[in-house]
gemmi code that builds the backbone of each chain (N, CA, C; Angstrom):
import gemmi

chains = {
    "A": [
        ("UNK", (48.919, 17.313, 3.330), (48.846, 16.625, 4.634), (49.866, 15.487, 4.666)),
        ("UNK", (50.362, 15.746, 5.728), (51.642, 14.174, 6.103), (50.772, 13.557, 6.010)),
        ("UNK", (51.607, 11.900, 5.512), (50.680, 10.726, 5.521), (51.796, 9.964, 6.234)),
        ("UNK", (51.638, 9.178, 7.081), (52.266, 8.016, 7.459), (52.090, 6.545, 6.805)),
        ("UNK", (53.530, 5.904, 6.969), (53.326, 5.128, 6.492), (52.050, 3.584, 7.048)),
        ("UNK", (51.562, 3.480, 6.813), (50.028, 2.188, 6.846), (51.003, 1.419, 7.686)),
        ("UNK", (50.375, 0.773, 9.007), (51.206, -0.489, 9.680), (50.890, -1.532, 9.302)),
        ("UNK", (51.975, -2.743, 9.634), (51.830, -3.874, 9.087), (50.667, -4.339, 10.038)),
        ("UNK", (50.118, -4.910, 8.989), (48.611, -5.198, 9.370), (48.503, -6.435, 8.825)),
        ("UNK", (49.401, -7.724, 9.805), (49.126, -8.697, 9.202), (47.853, -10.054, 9.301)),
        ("UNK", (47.073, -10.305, 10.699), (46.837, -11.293, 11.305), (45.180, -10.880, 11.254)),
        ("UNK", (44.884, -9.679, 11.247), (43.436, -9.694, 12.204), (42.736, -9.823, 10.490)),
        ("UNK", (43.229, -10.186, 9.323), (42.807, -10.373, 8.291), (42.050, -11.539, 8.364)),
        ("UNK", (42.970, -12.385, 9.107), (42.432, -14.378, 8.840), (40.980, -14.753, 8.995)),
        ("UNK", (40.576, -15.053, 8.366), (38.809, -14.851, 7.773), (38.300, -16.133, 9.022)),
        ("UNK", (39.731, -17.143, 9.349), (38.647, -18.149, 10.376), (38.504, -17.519, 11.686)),
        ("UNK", (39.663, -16.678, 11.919), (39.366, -15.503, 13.042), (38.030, -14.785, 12.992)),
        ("UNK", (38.241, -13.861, 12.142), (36.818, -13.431, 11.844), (35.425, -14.222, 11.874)),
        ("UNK", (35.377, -15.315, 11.685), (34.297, -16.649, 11.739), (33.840, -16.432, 13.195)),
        ("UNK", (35.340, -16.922, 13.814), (35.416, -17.277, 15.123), (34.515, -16.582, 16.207)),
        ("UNK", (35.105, -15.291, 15.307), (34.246, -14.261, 16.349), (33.060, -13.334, 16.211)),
        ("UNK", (32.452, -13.682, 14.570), (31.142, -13.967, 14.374), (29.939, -14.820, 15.055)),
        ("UNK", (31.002, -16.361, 15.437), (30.348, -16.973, 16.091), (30.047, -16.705, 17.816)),
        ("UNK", (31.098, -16.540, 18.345), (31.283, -16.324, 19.858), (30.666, -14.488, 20.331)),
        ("UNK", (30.862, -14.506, 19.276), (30.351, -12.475, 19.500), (29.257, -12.289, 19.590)),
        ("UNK", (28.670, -12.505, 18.546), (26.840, -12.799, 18.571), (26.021, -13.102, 20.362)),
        ("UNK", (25.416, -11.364, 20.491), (24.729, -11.635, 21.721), (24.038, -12.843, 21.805)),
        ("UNK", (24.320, -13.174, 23.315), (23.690, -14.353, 23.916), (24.650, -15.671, 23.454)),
        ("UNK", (25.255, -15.646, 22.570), (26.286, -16.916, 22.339), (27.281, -17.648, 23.313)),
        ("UNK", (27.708, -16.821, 23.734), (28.731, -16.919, 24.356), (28.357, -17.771, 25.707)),
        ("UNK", (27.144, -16.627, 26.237), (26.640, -17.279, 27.698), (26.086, -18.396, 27.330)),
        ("UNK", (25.100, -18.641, 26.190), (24.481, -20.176, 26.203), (25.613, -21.109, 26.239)),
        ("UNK", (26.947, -21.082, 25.555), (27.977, -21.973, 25.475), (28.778, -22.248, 26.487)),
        ("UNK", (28.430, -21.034, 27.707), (29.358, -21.148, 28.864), (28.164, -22.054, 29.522)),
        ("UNK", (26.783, -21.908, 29.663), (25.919, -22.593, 30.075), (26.130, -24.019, 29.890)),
        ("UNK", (26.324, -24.169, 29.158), (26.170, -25.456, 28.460), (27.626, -26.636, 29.128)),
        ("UNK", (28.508, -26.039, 28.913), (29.956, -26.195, 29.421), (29.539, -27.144, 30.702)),
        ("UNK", (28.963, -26.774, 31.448), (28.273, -27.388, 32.701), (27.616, -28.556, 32.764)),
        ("UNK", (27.277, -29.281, 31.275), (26.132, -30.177, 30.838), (24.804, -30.064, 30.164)),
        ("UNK", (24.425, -31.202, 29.379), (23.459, -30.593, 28.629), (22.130, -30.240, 29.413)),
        ("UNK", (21.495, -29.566, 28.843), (20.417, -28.819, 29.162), (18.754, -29.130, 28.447)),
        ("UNK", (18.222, -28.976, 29.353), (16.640, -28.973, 28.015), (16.321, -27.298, 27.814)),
        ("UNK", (15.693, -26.817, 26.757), (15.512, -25.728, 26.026), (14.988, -25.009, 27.634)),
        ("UNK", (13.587, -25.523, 28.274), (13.369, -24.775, 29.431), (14.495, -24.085, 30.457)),
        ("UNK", (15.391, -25.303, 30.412), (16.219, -25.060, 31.935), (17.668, -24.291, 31.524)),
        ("UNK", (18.044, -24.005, 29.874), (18.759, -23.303, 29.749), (17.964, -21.674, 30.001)),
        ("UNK", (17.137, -21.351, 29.299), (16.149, -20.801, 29.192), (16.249, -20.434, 30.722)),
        ("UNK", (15.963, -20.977, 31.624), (16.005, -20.419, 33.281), (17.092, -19.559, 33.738)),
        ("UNK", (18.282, -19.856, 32.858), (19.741, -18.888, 33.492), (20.132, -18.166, 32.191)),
        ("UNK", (19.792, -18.087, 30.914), (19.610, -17.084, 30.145), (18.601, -16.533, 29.681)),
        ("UNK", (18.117, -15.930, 31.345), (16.831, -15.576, 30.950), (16.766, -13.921, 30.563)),
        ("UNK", (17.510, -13.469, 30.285), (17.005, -12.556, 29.762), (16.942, -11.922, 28.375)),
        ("UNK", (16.903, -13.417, 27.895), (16.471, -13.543, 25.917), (15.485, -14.349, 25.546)),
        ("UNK", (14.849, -13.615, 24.716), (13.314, -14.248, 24.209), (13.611, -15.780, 23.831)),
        ("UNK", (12.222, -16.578, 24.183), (12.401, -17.763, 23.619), (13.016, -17.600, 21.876)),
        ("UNK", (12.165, -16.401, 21.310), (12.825, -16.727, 20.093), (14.046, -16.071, 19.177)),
        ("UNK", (14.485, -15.414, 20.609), (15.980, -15.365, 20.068), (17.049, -16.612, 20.311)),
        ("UNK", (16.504, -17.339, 21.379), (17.103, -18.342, 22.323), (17.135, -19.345, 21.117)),
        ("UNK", (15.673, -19.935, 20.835), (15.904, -20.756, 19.507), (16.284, -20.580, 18.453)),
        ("UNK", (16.674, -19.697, 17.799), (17.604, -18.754, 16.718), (18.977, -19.015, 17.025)),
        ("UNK", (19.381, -18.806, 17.976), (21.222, -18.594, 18.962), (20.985, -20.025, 18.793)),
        ("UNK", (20.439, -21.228, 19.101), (20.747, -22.798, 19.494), (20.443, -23.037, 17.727)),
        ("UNK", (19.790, -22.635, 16.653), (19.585, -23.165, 16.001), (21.142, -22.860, 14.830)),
        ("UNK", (21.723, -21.808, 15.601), (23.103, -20.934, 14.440), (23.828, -21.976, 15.016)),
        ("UNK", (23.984, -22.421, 16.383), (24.817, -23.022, 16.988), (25.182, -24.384, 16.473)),
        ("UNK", (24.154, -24.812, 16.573), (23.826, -26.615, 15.889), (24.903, -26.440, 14.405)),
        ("UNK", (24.123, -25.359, 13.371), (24.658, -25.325, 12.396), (26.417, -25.148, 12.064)),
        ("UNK", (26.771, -24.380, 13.471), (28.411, -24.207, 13.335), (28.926, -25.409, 13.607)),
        ("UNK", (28.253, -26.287, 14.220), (28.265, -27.577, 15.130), (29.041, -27.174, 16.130)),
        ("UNK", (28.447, -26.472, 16.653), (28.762, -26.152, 18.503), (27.923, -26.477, 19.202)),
        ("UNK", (27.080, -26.786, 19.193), (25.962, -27.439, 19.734), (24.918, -28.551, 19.231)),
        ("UNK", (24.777, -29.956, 19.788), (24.184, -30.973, 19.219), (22.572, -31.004, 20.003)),
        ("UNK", (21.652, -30.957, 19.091), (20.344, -31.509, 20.099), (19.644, -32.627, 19.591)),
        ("UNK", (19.834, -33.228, 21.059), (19.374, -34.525, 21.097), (17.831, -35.094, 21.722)),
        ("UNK", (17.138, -35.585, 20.873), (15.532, -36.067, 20.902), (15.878, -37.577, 21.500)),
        ("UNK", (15.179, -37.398, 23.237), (15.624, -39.100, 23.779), (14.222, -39.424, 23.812)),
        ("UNK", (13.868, -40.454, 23.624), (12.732, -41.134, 23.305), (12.205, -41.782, 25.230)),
        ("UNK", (12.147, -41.176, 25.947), (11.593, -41.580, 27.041), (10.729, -41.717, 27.308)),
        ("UNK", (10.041, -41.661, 28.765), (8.299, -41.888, 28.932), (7.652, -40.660, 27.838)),
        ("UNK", (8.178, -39.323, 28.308), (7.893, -38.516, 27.454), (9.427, -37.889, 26.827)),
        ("UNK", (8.845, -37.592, 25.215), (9.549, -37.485, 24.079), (10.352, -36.107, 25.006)),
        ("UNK", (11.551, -36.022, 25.064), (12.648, -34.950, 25.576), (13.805, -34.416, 24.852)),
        ("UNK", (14.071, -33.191, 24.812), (15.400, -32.310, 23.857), (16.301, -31.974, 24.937)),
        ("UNK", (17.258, -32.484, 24.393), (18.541, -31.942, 25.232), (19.453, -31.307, 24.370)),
        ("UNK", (20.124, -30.188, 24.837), (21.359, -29.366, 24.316), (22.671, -29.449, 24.921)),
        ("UNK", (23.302, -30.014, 24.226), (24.926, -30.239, 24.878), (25.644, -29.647, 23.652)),
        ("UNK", (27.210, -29.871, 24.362), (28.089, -29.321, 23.340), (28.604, -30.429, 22.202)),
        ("UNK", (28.985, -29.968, 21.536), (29.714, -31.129, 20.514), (31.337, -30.727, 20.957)),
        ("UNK", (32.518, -31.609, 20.439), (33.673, -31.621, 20.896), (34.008, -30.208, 20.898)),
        ("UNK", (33.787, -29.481, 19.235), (34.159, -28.720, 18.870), (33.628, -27.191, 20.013)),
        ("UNK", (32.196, -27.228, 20.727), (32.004, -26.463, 21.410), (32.613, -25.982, 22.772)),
        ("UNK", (32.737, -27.879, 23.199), (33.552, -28.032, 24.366), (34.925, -27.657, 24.453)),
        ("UNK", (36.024, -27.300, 23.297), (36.957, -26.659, 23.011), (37.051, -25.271, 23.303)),
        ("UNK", (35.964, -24.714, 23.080), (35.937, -23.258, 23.752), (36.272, -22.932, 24.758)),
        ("UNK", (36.422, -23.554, 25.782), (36.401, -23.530, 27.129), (37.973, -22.301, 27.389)),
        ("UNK", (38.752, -22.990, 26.389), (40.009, -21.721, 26.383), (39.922, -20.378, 26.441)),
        ("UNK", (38.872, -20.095, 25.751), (38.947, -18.855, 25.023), (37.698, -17.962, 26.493)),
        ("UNK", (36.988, -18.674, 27.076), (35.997, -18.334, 27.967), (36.836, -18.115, 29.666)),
        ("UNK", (37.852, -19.131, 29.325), (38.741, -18.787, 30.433), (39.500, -17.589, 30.470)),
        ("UNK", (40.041, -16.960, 29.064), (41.002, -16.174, 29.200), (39.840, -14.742, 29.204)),
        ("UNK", (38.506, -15.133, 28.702), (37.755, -13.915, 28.828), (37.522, -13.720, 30.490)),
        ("UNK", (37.523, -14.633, 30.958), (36.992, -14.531, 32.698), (38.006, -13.646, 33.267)),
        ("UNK", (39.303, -14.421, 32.233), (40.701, -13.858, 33.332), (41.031, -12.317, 32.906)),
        ("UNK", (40.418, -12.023, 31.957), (40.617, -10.299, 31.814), (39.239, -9.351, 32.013)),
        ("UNK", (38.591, -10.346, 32.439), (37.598, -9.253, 33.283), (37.321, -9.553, 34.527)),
        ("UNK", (38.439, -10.594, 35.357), (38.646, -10.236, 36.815), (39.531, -9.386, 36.708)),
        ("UNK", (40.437, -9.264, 36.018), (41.541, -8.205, 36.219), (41.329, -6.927, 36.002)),
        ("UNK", (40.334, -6.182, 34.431), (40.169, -5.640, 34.478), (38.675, -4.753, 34.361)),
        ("UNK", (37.342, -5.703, 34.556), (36.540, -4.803, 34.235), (35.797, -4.017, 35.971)),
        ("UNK", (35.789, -3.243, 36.137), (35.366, -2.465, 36.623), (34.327, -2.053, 37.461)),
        ("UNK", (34.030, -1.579, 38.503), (32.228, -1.124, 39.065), (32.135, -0.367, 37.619)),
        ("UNK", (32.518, 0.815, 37.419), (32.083, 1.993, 36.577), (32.044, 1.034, 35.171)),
        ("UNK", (32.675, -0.044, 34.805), (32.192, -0.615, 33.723), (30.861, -1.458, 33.627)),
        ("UNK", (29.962, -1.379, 34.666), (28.653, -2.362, 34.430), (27.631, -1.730, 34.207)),
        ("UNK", (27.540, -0.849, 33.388), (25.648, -0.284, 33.493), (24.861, -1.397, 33.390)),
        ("UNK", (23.882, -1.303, 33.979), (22.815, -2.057, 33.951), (22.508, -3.000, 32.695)),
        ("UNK", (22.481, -4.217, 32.613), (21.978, -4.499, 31.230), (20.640, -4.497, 30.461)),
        ("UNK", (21.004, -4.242, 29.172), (19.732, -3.625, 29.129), (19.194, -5.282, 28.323)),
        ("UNK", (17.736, -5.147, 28.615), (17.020, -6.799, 28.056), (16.889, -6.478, 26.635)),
        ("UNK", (16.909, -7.828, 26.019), (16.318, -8.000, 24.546), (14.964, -8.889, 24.617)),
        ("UNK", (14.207, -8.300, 24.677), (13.223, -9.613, 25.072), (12.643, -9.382, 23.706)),
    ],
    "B": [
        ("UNK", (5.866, -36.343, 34.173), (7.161, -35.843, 33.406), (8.554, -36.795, 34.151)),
        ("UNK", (9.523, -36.969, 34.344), (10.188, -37.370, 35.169), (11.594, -35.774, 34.901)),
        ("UNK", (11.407, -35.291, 36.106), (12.415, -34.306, 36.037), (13.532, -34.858, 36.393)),
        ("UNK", (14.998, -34.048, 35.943), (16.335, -34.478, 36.938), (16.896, -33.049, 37.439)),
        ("UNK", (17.740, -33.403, 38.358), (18.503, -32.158, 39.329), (19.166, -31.233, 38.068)),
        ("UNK", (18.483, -30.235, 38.508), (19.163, -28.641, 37.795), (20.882, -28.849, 38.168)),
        ("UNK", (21.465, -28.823, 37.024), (23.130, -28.870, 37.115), (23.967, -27.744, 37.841)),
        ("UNK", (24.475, -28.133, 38.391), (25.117, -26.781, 39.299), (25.595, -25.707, 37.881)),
        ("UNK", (25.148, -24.656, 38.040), (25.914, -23.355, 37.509), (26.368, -22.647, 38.187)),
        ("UNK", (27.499, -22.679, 38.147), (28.110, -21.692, 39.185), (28.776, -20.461, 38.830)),
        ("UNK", (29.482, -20.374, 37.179), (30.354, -19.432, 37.536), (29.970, -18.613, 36.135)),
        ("UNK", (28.939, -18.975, 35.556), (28.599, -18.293, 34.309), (27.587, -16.660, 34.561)),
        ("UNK", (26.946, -16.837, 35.595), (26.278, -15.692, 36.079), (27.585, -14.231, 36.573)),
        ("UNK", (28.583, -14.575, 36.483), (29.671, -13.599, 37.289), (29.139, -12.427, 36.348)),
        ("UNK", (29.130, -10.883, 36.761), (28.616, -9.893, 35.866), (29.908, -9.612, 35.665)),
        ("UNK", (30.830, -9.638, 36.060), (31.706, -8.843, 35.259), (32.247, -9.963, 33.758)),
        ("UNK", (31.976, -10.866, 34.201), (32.420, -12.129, 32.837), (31.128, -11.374, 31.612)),
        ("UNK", (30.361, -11.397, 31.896), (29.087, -11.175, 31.158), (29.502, -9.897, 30.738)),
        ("UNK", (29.827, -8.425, 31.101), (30.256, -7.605, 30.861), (31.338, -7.160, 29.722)),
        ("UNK", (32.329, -8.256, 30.026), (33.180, -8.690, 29.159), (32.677, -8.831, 27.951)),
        ("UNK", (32.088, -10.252, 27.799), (31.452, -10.847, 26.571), (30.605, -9.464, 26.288)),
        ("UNK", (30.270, -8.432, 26.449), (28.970, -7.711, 25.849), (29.807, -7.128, 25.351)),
        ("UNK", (30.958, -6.065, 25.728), (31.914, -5.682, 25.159), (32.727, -6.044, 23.966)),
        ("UNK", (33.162, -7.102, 24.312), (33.926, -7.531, 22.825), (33.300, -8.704, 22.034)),
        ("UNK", (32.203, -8.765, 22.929), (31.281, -9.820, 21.860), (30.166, -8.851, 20.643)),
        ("UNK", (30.337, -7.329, 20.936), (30.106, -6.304, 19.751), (30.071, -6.617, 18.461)),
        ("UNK", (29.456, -7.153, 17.889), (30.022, -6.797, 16.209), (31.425, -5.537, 15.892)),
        ("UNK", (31.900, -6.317, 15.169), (33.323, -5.231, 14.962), (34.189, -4.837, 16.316)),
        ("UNK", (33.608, -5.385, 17.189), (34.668, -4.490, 18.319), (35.965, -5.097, 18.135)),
        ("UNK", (35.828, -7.134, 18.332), (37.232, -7.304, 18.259), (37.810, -7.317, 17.744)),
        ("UNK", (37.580, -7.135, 16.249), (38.031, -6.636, 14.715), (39.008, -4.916, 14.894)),
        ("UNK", (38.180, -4.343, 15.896), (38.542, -2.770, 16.151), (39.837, -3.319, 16.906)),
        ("UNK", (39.443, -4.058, 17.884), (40.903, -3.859, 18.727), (41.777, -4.735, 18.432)),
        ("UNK", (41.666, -5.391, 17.568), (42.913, -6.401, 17.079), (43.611, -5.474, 16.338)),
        ("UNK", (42.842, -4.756, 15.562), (43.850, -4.273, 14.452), (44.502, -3.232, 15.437)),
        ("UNK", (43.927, -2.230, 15.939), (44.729, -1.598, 17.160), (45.855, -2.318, 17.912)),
        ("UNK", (45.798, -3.465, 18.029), (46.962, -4.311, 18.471), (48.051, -3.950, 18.002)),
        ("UNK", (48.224, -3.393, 16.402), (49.190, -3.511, 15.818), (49.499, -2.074, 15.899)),
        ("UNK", (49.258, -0.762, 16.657), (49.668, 0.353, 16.291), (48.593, 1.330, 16.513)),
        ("UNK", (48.653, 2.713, 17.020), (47.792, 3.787, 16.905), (47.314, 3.934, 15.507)),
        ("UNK", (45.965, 4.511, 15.282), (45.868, 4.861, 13.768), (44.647, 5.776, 13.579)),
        ("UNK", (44.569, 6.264, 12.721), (43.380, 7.210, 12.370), (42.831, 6.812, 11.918)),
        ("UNK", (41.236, 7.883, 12.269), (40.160, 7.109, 11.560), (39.981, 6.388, 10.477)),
        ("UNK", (40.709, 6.945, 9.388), (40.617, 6.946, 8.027), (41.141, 5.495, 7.538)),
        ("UNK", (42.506, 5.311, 8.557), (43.585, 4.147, 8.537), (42.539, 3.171, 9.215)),
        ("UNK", (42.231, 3.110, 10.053), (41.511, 2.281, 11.274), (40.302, 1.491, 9.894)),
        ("UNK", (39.266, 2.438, 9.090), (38.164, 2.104, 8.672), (38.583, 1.439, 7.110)),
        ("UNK", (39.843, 1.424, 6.551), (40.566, 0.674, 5.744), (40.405, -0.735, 5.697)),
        ("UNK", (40.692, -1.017, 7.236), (40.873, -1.919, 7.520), (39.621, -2.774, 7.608)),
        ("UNK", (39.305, -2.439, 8.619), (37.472, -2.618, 8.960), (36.338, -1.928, 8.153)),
        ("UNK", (36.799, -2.379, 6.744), (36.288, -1.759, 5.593), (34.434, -2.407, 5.786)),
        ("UNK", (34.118, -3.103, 6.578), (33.201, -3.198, 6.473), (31.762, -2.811, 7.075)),
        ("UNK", (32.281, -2.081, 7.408), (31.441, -1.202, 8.599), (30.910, -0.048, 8.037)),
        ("UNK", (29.775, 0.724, 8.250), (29.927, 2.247, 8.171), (30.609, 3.153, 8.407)),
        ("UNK", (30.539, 4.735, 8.419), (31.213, 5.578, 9.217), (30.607, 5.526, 10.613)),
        ("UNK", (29.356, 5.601, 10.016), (28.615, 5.680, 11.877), (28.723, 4.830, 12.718)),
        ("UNK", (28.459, 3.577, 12.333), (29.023, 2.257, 12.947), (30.237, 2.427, 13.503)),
        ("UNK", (31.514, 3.070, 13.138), (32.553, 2.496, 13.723), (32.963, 3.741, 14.336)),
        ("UNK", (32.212, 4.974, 14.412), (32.564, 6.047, 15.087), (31.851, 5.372, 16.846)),
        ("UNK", (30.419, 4.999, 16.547), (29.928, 4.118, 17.812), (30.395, 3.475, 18.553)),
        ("UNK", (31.168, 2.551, 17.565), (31.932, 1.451, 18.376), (33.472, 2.424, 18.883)),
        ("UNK", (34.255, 3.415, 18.438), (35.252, 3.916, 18.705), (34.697, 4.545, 20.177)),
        ("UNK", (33.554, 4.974, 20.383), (33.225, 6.171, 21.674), (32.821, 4.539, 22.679)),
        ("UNK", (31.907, 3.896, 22.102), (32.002, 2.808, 23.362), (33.430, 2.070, 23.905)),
        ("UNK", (34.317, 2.501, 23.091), (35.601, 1.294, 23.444), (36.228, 2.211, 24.355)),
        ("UNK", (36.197, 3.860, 23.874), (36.410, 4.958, 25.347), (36.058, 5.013, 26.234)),
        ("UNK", (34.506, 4.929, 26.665), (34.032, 4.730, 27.115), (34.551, 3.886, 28.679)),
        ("UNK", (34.483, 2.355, 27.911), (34.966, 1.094, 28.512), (36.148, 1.448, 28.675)),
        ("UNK", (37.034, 2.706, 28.483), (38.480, 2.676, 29.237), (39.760, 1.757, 27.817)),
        ("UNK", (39.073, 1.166, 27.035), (39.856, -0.200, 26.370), (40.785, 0.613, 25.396)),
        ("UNK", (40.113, 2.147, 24.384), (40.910, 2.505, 23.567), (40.497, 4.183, 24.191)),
        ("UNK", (41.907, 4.936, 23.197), (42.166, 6.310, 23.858), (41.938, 7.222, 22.321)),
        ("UNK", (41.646, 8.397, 22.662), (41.616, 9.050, 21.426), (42.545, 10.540, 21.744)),
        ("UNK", (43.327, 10.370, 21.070), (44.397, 11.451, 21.038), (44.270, 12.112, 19.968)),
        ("UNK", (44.162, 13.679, 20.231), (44.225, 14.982, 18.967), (45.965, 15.107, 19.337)),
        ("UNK", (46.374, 15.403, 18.135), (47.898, 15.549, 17.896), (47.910, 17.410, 17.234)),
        ("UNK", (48.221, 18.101, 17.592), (48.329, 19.341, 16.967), (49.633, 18.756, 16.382)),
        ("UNK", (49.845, 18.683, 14.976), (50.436, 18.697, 14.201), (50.492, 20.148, 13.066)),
        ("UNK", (51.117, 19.808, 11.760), (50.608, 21.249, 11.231), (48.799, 20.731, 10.581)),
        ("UNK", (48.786, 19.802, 10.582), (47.285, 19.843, 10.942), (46.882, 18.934, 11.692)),
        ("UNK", (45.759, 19.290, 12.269), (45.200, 18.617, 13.473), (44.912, 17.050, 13.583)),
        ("UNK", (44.900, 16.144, 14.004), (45.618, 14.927, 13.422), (44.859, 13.959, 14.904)),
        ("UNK", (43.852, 12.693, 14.864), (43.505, 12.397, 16.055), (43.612, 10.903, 15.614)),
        ("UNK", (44.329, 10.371, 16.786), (44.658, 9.014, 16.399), (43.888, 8.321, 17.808)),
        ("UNK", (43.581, 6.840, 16.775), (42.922, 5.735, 17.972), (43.971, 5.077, 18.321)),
        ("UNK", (44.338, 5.029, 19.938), (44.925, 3.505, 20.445), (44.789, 2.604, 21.363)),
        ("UNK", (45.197, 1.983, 22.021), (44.816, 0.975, 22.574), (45.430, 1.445, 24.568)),
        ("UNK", (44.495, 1.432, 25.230), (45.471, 1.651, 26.846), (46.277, 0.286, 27.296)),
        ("UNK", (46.164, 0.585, 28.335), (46.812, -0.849, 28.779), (45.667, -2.010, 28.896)),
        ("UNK", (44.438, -1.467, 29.023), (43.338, -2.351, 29.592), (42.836, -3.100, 28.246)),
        ("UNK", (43.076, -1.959, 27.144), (42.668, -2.635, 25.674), (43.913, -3.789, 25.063)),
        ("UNK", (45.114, -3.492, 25.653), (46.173, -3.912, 25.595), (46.300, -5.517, 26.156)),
        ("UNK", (45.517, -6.033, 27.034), (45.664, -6.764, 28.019), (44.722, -7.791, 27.340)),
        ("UNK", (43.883, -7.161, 26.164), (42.746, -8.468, 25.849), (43.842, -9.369, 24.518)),
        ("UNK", (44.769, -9.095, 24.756), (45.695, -9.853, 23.604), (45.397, -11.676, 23.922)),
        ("UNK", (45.512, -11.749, 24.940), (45.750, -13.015, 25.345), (43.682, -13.494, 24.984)),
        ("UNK", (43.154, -12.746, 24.785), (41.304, -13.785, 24.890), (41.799, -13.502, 23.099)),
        ("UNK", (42.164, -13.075, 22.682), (42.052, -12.896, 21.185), (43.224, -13.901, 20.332)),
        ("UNK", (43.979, -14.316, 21.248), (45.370, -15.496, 21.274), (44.398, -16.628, 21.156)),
        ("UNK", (43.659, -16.305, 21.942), (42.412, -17.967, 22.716), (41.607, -17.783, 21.562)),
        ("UNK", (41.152, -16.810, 20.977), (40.096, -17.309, 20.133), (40.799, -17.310, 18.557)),
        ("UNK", (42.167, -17.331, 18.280), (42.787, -17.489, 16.608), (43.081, -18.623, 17.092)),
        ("UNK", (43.215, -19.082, 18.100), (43.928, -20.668, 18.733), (42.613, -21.480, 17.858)),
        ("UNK", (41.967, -21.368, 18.735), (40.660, -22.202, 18.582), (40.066, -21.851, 17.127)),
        ("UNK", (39.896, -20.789, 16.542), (39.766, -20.555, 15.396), (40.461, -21.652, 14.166)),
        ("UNK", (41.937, -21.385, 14.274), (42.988, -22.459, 13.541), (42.637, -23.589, 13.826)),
        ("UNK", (42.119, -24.449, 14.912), (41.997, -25.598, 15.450), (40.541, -25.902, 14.653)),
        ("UNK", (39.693, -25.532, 14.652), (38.257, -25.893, 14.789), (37.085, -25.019, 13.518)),
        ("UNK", (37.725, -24.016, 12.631), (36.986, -23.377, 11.695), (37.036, -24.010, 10.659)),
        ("UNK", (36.064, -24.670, 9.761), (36.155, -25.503, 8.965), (35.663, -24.762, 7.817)),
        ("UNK", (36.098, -24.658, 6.172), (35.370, -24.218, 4.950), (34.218, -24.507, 5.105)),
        ("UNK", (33.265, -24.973, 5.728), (31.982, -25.075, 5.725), (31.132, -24.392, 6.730)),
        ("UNK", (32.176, -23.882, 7.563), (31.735, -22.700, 8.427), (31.648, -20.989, 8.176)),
        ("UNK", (32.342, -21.147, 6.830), (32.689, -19.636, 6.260), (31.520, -19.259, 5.238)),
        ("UNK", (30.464, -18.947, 5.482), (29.454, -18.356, 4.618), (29.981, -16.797, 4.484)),
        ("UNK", (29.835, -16.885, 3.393), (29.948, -14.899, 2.686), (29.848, -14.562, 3.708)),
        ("UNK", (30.748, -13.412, 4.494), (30.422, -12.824, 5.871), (29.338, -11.122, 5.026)),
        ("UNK", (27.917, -11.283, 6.224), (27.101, -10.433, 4.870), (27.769, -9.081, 5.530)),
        ("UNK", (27.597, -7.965, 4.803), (27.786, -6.557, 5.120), (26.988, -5.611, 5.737)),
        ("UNK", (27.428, -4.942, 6.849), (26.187, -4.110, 7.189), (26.911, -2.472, 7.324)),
        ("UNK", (26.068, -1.820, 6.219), (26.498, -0.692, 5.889), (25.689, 0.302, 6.708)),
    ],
}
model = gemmi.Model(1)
for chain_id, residues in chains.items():
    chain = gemmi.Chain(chain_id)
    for i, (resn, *xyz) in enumerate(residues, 1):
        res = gemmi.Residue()
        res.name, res.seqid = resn, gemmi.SeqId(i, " ")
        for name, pos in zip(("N", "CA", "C"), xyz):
            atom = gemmi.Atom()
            atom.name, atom.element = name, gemmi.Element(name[0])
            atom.pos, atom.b_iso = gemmi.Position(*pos), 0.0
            res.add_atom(atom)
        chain.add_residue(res)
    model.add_chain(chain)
structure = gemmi.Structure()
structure.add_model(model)
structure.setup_entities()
């Protein structure tokens, strides 16, 4: 059998790439971080516009998040004790990468590309 | 309780943005189409690369990326039969969200963000 020669295969190696998109890939990531982009949130009221993930996947996704430090939650000591979720700098940096995703799926995704989504509850 | 005004969200609900992210927010997908960036290739070549995957796994992810229009699968009658993966124009076009996320990657992935990436066979 012909073999061709292997292409140069230099870039999609870089392991912080790969990180990158461990982190941002991971269902539900992405949208909580675009959520968020908007201002911080309490667990309920993110929870209201990504609603179609279990509370305890929701606290799982915010708890990976914290740890990448893409997300900070903050305990304010008010009348009553309150959690808020905002971004940290490093989350708020994303904003690039969410833009250029918007801008290639106005351009190219499709009617025939939307089946229905299916829930993870 | 003392509530405050729900923050405008406006542009994170778009389905086709969401569509997007489900797509290449896949495990392995953008791993699949980066390296496709660099050239048509066969299965064999393709799973080299993306050594970390199964067979079944990345035969899945090869029929969903058809699917989505993003990659093409060509049989080559050669003197033997010969079927290579590549990229259309539409798979072609996500260069620039994958620019955005090695950007931000280089900028913002820190050694303390790189845990053993685990394997799923």
């Amino acid at each position: 059998m012909a073999t061709k020669e292997a292409p140069q295969i230099t870039t999609h190696l870089c392991p912080k790439y790969e990180r990158a998109m461990e982190i941002i890939g991971k269902r539900w990531t992405g949208l909580i971080i675009r959520v968020l982009c908007d201002g911080p949130l309490r667990f309920n009221e993110l929870h209201k516009v990504v609603d179609k993930v279990s509370d305890r996947v929701l606290t799982e996704r915010l708890r990976e998040l914290e740890t990448a430090g893409i997300v900070e939650r903050t305990v304010i000591a008010d009348s009553a004790v309150r959690v808020e979720y905002s971004l940290t700098e490093k989350g708020k940096s994303m904003q690039s990468v969410f833009e250029a995703v918007q801008s290639w799926a106005d351009d190219w995704i499709r009617p025939e590309d939307m089946p229905p989504l299916e829930e993870t509850k």
